[in-house]
C-alpha positions as CSV (number, residue, x, y, z in Angstrom):
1,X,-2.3,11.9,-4.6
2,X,-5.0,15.1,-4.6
3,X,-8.4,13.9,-4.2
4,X,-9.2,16.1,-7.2
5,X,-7.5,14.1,-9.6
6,X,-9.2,10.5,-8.5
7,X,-11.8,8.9,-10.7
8,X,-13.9,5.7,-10.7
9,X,-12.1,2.4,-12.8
10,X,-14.8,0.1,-14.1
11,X,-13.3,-3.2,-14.5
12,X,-14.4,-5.7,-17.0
13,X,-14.2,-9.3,-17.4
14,X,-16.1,-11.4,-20.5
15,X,-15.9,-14.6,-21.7
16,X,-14.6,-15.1,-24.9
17,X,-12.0,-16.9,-27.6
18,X,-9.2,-14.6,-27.8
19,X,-6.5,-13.6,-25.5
20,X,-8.7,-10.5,-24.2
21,X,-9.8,-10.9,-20.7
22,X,-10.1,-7.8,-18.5
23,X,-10.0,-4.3,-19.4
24,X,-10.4,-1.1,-17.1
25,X,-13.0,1.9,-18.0
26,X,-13.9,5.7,-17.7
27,X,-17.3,4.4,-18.0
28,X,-18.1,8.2,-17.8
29,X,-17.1,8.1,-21.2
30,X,-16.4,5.0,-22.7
31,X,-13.0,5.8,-22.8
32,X,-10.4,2.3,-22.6
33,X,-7.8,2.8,-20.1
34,X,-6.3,-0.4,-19.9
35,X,-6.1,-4.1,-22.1
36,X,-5.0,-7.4,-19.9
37,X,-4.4,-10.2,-22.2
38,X,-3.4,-13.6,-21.8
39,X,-6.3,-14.9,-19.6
40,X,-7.0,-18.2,-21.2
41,X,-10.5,-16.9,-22.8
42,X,-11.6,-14.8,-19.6
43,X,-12.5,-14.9,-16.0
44,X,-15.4,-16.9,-14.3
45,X,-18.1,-15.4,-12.6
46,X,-16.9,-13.7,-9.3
47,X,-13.6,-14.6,-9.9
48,X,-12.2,-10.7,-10.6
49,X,-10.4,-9.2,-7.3
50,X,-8.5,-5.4,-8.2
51,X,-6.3,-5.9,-5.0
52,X,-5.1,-2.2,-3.4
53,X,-5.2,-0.6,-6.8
54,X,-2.4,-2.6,-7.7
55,X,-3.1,-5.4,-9.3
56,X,-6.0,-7.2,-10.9
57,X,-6.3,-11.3,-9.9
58,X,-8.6,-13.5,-11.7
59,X,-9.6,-17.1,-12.1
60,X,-9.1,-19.3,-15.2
61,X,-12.8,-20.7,-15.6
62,X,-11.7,-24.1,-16.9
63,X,-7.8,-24.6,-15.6
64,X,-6.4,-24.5,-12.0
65,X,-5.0,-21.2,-12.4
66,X,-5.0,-17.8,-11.1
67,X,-4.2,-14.8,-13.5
68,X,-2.3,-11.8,-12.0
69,X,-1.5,-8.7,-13.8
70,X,0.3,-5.1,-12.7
71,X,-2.8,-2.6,-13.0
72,X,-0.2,-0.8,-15.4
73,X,0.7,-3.4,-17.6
74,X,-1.0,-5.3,-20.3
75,X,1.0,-8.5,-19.7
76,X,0.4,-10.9,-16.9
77,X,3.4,-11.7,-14.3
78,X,5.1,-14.5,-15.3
79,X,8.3,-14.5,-12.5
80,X,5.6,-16.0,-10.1
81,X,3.1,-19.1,-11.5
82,X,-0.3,-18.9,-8.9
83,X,-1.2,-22.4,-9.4
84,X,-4.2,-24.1,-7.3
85,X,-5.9,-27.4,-6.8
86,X,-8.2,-26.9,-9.3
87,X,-10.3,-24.2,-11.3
88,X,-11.7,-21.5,-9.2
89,X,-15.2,-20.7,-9.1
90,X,-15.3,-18.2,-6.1
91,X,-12.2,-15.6,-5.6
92,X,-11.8,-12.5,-3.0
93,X,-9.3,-11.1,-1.2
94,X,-9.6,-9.0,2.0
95,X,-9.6,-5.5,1.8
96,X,-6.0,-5.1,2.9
97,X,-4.8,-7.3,0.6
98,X,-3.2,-9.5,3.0
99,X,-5.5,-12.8,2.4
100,X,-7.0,-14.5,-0.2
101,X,-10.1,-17.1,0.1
102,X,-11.2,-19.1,-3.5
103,X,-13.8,-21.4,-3.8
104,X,-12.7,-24.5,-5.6
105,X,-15.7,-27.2,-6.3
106,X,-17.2,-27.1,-2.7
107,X,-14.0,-26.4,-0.4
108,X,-12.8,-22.6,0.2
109,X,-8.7,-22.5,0.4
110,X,-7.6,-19.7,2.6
111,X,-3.9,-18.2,1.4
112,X,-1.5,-15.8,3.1
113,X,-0.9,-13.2,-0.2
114,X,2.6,-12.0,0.7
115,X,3.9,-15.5,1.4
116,X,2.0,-17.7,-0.6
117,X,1.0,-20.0,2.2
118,X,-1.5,-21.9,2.7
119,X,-3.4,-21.2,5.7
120,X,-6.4,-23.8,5.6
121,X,-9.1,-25.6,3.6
122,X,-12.9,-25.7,4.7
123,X,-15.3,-28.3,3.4
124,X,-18.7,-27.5,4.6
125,X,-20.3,-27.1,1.2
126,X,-21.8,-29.8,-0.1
127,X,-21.6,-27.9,-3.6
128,X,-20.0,-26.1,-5.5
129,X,-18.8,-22.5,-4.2
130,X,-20.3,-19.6,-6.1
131,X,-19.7,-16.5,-4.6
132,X,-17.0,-15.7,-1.0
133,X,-17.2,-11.7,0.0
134,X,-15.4,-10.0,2.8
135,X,-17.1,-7.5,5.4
136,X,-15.5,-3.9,5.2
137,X,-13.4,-4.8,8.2
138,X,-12.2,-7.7,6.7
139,X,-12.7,-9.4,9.8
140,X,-15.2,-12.0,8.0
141,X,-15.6,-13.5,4.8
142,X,-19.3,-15.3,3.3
143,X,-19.4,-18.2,1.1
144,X,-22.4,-18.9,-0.5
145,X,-22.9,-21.8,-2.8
146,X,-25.0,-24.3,-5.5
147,X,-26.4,-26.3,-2.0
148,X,-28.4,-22.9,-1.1
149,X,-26.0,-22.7,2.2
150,X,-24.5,-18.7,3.0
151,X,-21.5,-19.6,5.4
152,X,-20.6,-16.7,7.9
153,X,-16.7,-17.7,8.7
154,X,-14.4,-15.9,11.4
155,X,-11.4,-14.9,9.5
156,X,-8.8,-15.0,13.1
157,X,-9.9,-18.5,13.8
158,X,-9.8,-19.7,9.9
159,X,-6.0,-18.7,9.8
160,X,-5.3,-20.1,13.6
161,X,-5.4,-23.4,11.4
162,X,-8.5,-24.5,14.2
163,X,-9.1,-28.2,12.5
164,X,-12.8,-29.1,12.1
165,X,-13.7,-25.4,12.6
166,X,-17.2,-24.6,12.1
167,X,-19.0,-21.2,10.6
168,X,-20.0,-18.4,12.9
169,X,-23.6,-18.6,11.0
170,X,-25.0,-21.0,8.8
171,X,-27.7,-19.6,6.2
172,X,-29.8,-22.6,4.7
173,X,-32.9,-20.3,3.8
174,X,-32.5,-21.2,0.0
175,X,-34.5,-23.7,-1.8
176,X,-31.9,-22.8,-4.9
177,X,-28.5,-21.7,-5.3
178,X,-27.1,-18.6,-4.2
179,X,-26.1,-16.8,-6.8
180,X,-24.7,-13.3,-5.6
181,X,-24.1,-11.9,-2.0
182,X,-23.8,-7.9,-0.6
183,X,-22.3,-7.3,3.0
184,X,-22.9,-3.5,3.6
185,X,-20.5,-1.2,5.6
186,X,-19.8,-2.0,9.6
187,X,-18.4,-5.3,9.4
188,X,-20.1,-7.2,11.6
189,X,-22.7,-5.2,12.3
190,X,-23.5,-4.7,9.1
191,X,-26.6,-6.0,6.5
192,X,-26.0,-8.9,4.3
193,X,-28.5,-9.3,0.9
194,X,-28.4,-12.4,-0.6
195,X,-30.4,-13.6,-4.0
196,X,-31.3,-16.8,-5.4
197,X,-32.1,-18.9,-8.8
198,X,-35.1,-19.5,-5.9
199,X,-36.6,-15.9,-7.3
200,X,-35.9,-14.4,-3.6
201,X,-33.7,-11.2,-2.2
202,X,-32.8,-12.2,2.0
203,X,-31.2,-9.6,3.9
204,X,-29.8,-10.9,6.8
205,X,-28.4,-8.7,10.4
206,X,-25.0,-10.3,11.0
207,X,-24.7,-9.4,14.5
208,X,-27.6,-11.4,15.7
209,X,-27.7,-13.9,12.5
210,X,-31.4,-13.5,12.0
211,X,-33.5,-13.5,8.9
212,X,-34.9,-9.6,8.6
213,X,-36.3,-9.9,5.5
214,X,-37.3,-11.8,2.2
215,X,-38.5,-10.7,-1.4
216,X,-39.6,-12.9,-3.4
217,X,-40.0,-12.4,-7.2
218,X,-41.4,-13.7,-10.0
219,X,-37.6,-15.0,-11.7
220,X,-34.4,-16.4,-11.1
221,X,-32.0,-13.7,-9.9
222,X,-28.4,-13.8,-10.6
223,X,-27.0,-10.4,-8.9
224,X,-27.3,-7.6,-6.3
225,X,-26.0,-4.5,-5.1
226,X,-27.9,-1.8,-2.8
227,X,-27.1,2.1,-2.1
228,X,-24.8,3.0,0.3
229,X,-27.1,4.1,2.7
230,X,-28.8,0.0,2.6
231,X,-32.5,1.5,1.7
232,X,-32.4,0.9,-2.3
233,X,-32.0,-3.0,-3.3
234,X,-31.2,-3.8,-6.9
235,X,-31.2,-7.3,-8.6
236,X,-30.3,-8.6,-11.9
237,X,-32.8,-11.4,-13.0
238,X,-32.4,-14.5,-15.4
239,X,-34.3,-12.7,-18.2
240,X,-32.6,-9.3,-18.5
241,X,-34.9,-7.3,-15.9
242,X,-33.4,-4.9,-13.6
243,X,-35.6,-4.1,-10.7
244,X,-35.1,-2.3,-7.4
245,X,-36.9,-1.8,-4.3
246,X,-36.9,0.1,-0.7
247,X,-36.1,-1.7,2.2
248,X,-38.7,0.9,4.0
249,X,-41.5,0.5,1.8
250,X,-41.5,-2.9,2.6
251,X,-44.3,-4.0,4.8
252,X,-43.2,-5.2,8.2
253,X,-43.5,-9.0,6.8
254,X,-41.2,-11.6,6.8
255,X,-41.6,-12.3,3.4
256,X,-43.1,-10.1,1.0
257,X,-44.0,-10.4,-2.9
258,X,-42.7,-8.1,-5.3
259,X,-44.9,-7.2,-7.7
260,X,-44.0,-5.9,-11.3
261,X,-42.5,-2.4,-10.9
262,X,-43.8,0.3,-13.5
263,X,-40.4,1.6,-14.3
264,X,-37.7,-1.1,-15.1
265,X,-34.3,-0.6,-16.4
266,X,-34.9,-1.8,-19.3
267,X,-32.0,-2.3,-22.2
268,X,-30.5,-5.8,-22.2
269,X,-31.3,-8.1,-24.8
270,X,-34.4,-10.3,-23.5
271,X,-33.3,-13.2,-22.7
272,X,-30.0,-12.8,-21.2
273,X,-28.9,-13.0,-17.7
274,X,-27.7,-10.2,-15.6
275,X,-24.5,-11.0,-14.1
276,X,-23.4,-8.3,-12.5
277,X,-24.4,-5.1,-10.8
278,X,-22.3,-2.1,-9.9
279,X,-23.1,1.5,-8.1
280,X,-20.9,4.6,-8.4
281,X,-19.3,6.0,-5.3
282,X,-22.0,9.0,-5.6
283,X,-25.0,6.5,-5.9
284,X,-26.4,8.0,-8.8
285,X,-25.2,6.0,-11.9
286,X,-26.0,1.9,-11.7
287,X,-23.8,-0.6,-14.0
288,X,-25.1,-3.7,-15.2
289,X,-23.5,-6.8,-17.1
290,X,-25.1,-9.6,-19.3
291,X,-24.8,-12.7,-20.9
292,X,-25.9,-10.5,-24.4
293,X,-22.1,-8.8,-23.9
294,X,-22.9,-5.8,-23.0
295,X,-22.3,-3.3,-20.4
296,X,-25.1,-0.7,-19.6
297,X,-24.6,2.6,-17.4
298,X,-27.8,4.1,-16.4
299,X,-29.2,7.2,-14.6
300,X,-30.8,6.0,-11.4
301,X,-33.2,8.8,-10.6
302,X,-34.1,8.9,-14.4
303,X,-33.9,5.2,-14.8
304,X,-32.5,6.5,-18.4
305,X,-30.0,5.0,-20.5
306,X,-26.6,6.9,-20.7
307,X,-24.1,4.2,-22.4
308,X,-23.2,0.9,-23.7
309,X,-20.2,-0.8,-23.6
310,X,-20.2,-3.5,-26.3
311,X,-18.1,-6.9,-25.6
312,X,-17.2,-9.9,-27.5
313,X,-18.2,-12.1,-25.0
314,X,-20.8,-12.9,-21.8
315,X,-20.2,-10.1,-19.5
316,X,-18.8,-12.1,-15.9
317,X,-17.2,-9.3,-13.9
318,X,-17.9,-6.2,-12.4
319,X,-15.8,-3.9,-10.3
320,X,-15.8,0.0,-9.4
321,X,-12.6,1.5,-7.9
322,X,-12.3,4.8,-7.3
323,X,-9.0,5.5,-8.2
324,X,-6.2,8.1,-8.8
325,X,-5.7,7.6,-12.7
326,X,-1.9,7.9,-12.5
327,X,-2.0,4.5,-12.2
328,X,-1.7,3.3,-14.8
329,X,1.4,4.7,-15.9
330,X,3.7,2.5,-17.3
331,X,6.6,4.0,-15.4
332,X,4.7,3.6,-11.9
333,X,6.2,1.4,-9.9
334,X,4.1,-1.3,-8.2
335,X,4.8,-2.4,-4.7
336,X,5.9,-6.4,-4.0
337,X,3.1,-8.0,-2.6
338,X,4.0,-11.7,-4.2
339,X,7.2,-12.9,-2.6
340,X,5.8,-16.8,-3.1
341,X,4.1,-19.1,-5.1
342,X,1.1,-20.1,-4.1
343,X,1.3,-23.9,-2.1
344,X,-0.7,-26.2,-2.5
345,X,-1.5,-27.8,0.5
346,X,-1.1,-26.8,4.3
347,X,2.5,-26.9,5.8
348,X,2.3,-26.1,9.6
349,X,6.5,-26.0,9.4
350,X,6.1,-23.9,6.6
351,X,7.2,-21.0,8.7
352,X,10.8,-22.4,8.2
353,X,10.4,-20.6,5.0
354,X,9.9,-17.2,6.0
355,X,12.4,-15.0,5.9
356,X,14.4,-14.8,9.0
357,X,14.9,-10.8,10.8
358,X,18.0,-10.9,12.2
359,X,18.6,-7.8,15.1
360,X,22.0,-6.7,16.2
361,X,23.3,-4.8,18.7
362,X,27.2,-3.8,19.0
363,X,26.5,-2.7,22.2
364,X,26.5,-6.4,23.1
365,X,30.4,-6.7,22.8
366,X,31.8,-5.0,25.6
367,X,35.9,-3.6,26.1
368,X,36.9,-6.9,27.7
369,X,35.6,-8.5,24.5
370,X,32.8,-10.7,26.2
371,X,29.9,-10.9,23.8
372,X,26.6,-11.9,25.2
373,X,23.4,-12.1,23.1
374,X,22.3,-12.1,19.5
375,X,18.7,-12.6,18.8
376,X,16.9,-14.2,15.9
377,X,13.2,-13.0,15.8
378,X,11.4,-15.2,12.8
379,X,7.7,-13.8,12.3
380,X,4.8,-17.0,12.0
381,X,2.0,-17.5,9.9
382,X,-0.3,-14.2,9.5
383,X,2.6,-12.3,11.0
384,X,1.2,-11.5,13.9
385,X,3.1,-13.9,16.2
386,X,7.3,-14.2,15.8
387,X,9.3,-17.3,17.9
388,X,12.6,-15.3,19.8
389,X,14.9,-17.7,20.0
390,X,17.9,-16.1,22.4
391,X,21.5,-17.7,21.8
392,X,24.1,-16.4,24.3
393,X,27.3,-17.5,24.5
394,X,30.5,-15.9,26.0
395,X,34.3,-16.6,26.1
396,X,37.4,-14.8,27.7
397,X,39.7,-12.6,25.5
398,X,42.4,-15.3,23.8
399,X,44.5,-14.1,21.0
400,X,42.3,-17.3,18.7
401,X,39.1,-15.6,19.4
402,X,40.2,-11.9,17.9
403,X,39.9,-12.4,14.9
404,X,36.4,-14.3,15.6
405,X,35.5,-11.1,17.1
406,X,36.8,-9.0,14.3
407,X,34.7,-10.8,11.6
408,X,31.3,-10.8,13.7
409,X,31.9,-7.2,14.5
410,X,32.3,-7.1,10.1
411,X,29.3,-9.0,10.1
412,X,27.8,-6.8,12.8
413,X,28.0,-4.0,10.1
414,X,27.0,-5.6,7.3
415,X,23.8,-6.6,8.9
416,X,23.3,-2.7,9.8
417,X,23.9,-1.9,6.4
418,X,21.1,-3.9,5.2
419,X,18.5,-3.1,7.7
420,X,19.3,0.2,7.1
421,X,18.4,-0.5,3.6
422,X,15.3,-2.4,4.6
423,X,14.1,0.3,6.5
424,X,14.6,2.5,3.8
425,X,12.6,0.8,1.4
426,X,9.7,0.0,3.9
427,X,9.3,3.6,4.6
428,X,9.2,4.8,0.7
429,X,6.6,1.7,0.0
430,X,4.5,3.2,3.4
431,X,4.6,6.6,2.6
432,X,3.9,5.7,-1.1
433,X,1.0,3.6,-0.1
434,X,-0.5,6.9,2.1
435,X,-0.2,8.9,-0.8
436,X,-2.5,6.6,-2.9
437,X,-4.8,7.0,-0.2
């Protein structure tokens, strides 16, 4: 895909009593590229995932389901059913799409995607979850949650199944619930900004796991997003103020007092709540969603106005993806990512599932028909471990055995055949994928 033809998707999500429950955007120009219907009444807050520019996931806010639709189609899948303990308040998936952690009540369940399996439960809220983010790396994930705890989990050591496994960090510098959480670029060596019903902004350094910095305000806040370059900090409030501020025109406090800021952006009805913040990929156009149903773009630099998007319901969900618009083509084909339902509990000999890789080599009959080894290679968990489980056997030439020969030498063939296949398929899906890129 040219890089000339890519745009930014805003994706939507309100709560309301009809059917409509996610929509994608040119919020350039308020034009509606895409419809999902058949949500249940729409997704909960922080529940919306776009996963590889595939696929859209969200949480039903009252039952224990998860909604999954092609990016390209109105309709939601219906071949698989994502069923899970209960109704998700917390949803994200890493960025390569290959895991998915959702907070449920006060216990995060961690799921392979491709597989469906379960890959572990942690209970070390003692409230409900309300918000789980991934670094860029996807190397770690944060929970934060109603008990005013921010969780720093390993993501290697969460799918090792470690029982009784502990956070990296534990954040308890809330007096309130955390209500929204930003992890800027570098993984682990990145910023974290979290905000509170407790009126303050924390950014944290997640290499050392030290408090830099806290602003307090004079509200609640409810959401947060910062520039790409982690100087400008903007929050959503509890009364429909958006303010901002600059990391370096902070004073070199520990905690510092905002005071009222001269120029607000200043548009949602007063008072709603602020769910949602968004910045373009430029930097210069901010997004904002409200309980009033509506959807704001403004001019940063201007602190102007440019649109409104107007909803039926509370705005929950916001996401920006920049995007090749081809997309959402009906006739584009979307890659398999969801081989499985999702289980519903963990199942260590789950792996008996998975599907076996068989590898063949004719070489391994020889002229005086002696055949010698055929190995089964049967890939574990996350994939990144496989059990090789050798079985040799080998028998003179008697006329009984020929045709046992002949039909694993048919056999032999067949299984070329389909790895051929396999292969082929692989390398159209990888090459596909590179394009999108």
């Amino acid at each position: 895909m040219s890089g000339n033809n890519m745009m930014e998707v805003l994706f939507v999500s309100n709560t309301n009593d009809n059917q409509l429950s996610c929509s994608a955007w040119d919020f350039r120009t308020g034009t509606n590229l895409m419809n999902y219907k058949g949500g249940g009444g729409g997704a909960g807050s922080h529940t919306l995932s776009v996963l590889r520019s595939e696929y859209i996931v969200a949480g039903n806010p009252t039952k224990p389901l998860l909604h999954v639709w092609p990016i390209n189609a109105q309709e939601q899948m219906t071949a698989i059913r994502f069923v899970v303990p209960g109704a998700v308040t917390a949803l994200a998936l890493s960025p390569d799409g290959s895991y998915m952690v959702a907070g449920i009540q006060e216990t995060l369940y961690v799921w392979h995607v491709l597989t469906g399996r379960m890959m572990n439960t942690l209970s070390k809220h003692y409230q409900t979850v309300t918000c789980v983010k991934f670094t860029s790396d996807g190397s770690h994930f944060v929970s934060c949650g109603k008990d005013g705890a921010v969780l720093v989990w390993n993501l290697t050591r969460v799918v090792a199944h470690e029982e009784n496994l502990a956070p990296l960090y534990t954040f308890n510098d809330h007096g309130l619930p955390v209500t929204d959480v930003y992890i800027g670029t570098g993984g682990m060596r990145g910023y974290m900004f979290t905000v509170s019903l407790d009126r303050s902004c924390k950014i944290y350094d997640l290499n050392s796991g030290t408090l830099l910095l806290s602003v307090v305000f004079a509200e609640g806040l409810q959401s947060v997003t910062v520039n790409a370059l982690e100087t400008q900090v903007f929050v959503g409030t509890n009364s429909g103020s958006i303010l901002d501020f600059f990391v370096n025109d902070v004073p070199r406090v520990k905690e510092y007092h905002f005071e009222e800021a001269p120029k607000q952006f200043s548009g949602h009805t007063k008072p709603s709540v602020v769910n949602c913040l968004a910045l373009s990929a430029d930097g210069k156009t901010l997004v904002s969603g409200a309980s009033d149903s509506q959807v704001l773009v403004w001019n940063i630099s201007s602190r102007q106005l440019v649109k409104t998007l107007t909803f039926k319901g509370a705005i929950t969900n916001l996401h920006l993806k920049l995007t090749n618009p081809a997309i959402f083509n009906p006739e584009h084909k979307q890659p398999l990512v969801f081989a499985a339902s999702l289980k519903r509990m963990i199942d260590p000999e789950g792996a008996d599932e998975m599907p076996i890789e068989i590898t063949v080599d004719s070489s391994t009959f020889d002229d005086e028909c002696h055949y010698n080894t055929i190995q089964t290679q049967q890939p574990i968990a996350s994939g990144l471990a496989s059990i090789a489980g050798p079985l040799t056997t080998s028998t003179d030439c008697k006329s009984e055995d020929k045709e046992e020969i002949k039909a694993l030498r048919q056999e032999i063939d067949r299984l070329r055949h389909i790895n051929k296949k396999l292969f082929e398929v692989s390398s159209k899906q990888l090459l596909r994928a590179q394009k999108r890129k």
